[in-house]
C-alpha positions as CSV (number, residue, x, y, z in Angstrom):
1,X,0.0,0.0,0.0
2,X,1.2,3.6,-0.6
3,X,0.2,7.4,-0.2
4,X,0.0,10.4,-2.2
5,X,0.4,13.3,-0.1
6,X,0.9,16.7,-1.7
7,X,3.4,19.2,0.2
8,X,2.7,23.2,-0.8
9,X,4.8,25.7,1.0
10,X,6.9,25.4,4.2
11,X,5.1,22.8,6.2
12,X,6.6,20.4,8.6
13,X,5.5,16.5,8.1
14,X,6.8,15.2,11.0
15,X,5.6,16.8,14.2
16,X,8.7,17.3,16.5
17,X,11.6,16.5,14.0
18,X,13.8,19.5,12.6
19,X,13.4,21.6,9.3
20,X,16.9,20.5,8.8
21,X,18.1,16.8,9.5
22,X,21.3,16.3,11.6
23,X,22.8,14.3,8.3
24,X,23.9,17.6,6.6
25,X,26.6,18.7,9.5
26,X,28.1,15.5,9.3
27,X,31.1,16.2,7.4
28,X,34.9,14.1,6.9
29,X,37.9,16.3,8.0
30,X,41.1,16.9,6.8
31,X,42.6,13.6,8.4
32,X,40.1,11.6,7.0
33,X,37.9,11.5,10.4
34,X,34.1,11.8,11.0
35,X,33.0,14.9,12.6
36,X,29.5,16.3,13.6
37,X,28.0,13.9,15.2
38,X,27.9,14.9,18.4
């Protein structure tokens, strides 16, 4: 089974989650490490 759901504007689908997902500061460093995750 699957959904359609139509998204207009700025609207936030999951109630309590950020805008912006935590993924997109996790970045890999100069010496090759993992940072952001904290």
């Amino acid at each position: 089974a699957g959904f359609v759901v139509a998204i207009c504007g700025e609207i936030m689908t999951m109630p309590g989650l950020p805008s912006k997902p935590s993924s997109e500061k996790i970045i890999i460093n100069e010496a090759g490490e993992i940072d952001g995750l904290s």
